[in-house]
VOGU-3710 file (C-alpha; in Angstrom, 3 decimals, decimal comma):
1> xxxxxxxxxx> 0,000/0,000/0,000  1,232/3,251/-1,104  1,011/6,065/1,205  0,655/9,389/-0,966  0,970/12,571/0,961  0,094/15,590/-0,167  3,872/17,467/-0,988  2,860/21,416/-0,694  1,086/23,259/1,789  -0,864/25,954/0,679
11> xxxxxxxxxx> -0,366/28,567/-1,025  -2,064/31,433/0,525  -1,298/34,617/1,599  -3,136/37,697/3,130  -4,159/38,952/-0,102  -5,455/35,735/-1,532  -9,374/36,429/-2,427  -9,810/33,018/-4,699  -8,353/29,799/-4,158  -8,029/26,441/-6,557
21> xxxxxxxxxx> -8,874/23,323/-4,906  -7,673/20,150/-6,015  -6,643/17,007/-4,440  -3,323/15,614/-4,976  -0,608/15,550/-7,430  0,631/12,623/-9,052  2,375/10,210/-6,533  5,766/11,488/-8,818  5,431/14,989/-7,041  5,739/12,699/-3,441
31> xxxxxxxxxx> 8,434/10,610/-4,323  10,632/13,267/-5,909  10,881/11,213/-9,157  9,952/13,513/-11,307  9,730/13,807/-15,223  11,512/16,328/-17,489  9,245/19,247/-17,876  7,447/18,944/-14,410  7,587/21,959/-12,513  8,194/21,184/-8,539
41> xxxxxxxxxx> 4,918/22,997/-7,687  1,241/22,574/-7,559  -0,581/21,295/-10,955  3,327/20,782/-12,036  2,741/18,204/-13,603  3,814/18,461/-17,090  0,860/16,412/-18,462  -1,445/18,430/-16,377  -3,525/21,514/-18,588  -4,310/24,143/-15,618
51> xxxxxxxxxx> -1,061/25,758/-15,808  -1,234/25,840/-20,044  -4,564/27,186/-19,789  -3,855/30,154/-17,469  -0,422/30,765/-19,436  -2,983/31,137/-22,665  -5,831/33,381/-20,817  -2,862/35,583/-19,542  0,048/34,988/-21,821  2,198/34,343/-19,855
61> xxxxxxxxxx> 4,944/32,572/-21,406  5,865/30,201/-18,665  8,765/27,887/-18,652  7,775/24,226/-18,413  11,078/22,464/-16,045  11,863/21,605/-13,258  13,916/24,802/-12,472  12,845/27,667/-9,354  12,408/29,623/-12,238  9,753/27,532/-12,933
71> xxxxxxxxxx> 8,867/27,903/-9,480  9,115/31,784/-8,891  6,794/32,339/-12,246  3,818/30,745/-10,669  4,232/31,697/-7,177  4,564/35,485/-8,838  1,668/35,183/-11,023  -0,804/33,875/-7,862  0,433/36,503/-5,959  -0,230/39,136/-8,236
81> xxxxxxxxxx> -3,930/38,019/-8,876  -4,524/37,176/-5,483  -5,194/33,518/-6,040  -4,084/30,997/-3,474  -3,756/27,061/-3,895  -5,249/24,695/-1,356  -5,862/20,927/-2,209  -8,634/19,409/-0,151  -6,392/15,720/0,545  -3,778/15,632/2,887
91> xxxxxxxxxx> -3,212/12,178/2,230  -4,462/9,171/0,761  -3,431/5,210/0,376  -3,360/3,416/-3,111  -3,226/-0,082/-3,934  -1,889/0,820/-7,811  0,093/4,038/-7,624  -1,373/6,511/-10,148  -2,971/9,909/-10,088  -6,440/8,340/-10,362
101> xxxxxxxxxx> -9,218/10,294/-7,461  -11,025/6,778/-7,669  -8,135/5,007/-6,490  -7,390/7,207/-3,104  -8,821/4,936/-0,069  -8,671/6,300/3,749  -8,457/9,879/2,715  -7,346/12,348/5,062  -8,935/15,615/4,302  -6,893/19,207/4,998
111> xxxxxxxxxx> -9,234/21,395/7,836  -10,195/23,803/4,611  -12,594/25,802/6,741  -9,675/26,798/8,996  -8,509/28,395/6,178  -11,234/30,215/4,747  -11,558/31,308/8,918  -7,502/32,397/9,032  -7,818/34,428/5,567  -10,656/36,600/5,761
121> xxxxxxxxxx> -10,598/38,344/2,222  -11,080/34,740/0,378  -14,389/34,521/-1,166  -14,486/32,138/-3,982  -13,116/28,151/-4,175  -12,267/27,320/-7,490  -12,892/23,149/-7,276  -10,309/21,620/-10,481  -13,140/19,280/-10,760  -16,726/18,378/-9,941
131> xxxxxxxxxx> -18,832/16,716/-7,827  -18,011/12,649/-8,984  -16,602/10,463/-6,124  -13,451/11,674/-4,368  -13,309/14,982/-6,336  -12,517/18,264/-4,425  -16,411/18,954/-4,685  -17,106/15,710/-3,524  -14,949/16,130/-0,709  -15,960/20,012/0,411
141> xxxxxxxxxx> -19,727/18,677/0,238  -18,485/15,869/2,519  -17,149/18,212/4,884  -19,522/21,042/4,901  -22,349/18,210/5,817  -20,419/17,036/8,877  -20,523/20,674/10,292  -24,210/21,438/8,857  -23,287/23,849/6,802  -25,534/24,192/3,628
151> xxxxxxxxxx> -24,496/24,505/0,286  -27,116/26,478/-1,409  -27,094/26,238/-5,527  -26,385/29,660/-7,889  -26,237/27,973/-10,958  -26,175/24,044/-11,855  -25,173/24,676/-15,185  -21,610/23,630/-16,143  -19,344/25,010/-14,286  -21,693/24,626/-11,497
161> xxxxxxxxxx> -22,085/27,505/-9,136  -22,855/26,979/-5,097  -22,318/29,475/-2,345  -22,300/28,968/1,696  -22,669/31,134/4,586  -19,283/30,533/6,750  -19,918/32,568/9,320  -22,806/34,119/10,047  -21,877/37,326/12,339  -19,725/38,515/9,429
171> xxxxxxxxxx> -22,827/37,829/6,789  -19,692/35,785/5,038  -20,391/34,401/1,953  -18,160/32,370/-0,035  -18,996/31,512/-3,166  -17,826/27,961/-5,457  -17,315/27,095/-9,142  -16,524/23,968/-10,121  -14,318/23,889/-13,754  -14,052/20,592/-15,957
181> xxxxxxxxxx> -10,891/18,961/-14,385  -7,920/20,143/-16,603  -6,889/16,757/-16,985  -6,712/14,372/-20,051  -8,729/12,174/-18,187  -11,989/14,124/-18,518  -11,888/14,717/-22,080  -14,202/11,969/-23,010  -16,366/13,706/-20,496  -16,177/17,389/-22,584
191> xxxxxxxxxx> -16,432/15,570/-25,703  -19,867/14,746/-24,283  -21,249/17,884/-23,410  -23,844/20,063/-25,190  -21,793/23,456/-25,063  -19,108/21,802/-26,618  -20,976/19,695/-29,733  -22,680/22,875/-30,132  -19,345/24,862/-31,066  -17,503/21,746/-32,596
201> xxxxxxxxxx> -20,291/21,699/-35,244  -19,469/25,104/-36,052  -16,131/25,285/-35,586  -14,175/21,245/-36,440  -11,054/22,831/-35,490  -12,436/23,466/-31,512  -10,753/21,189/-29,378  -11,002/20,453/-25,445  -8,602/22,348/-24,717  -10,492/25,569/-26,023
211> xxxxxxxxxx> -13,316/24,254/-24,389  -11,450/25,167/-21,024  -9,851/28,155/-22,141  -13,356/29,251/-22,557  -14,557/28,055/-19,668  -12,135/29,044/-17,380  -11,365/32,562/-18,810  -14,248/34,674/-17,086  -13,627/32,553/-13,914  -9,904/33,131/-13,268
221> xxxxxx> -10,971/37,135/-14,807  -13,137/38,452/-12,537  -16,402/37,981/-15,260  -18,089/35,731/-12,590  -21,929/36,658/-12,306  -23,116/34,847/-9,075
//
């Protein structure tokens, strides 16, 4: 049995106002073995697509190795758009050591809410996925029902929008979208969509990856209606 830890802590800092929530990195990022053109950092993983998608929406032009340049591009970039990182898993076991959220059994879960509580100007969770078993969503739903917190729905349309009431003397809302995973794993699931058949038959050339680009622009731009 494979223990796979989570190997950042978040990235947050008093200026954070959004954070992405995902759940681990590939077991790689844990062991230290990792591949030419990983980048020792969250969603590093160099066949991940978050990282290509907001070098696109921003251009960017990121460097894709395992350098602290690398590094320092990132960190600068979430820092400058006030955008924090903080997976949902600490830690996880696996029988067959891949990246798969299906295959992570006795999950240990990271006390989110204590974050949201220490970093008062965060008001949206960006969840790198949706609401299918062991998913960040999945998980946050999980732990908002232990403390009775509801999740009330904005818009179940993809990418689904919920928002919560954390703490109630503050009137504290904090609002979630949850993006198509920027994986190549849930491109059979995009090819599937409506929104997407609906501009493929226009356009042949449209591809999953513009799918996300379009997706995630106005969320990672400040065009969120909620």
């Amino acid at each position: 049995m494979f223990l796979h830890s989570h190997p950042y802590p978040p990235f947050i800092d008093e200026d954070s106002t959004r954070l992405i929530v995902g759940t681990l990195p590939p077991p790689r990022f844990t062991t230290g073995l990792l591949k030419e053109g990983d980048v020792d950092f969250c969603y590093g993983s160099r066949d991940g697509q978050l990282w290509r998608i907001l070098d696109r929406i921003y251009s960017l032009e990121l460097v894709y190795e395992t350098s602290q340049r690398a590094i320092r591009q990132r960190k600068e970039f979430l820092k400058k758009q006030k955008i924090g990182v903080c997976d949902i898993v600490e830690s996880a076991k696996r029988h067959k050591i891949d990246a798969s959220d299906l295959g992570m059994q006795d999950v240990i879960l990271r006390d989110i809410l204590s974050y949201l509580k220490k970093y008062e100007k965060v008001d949206t969770l960006i969840f790198t996925g949706g609401n299918s078993k062991n998913g960040p969503e999945y998980f946050f739903r999980k732990i908002l029902k232990e403390k009775r917190i509801p999740l009330e729905v904005v818009d179940d349309q993809v990418p689904r929008k919920h928002k919560f009431l954390l703490e109630a003397k503050k009137n504290r809302i904090i609002h979630t979208v949850s993006l198509t995973a920027p994986s190549g794993a849930a491109n059979r699931a995009v090819g599937s969509l409506l929104a997407f058949k609906r501009v493929k038959s226009v356009n042949p050339n449209y591809n999953t990856f513009d799918f996300r680009i379009d997706q995630y622009r106005p969320v990672f731009m400040d065009k969120m209606s909620y």
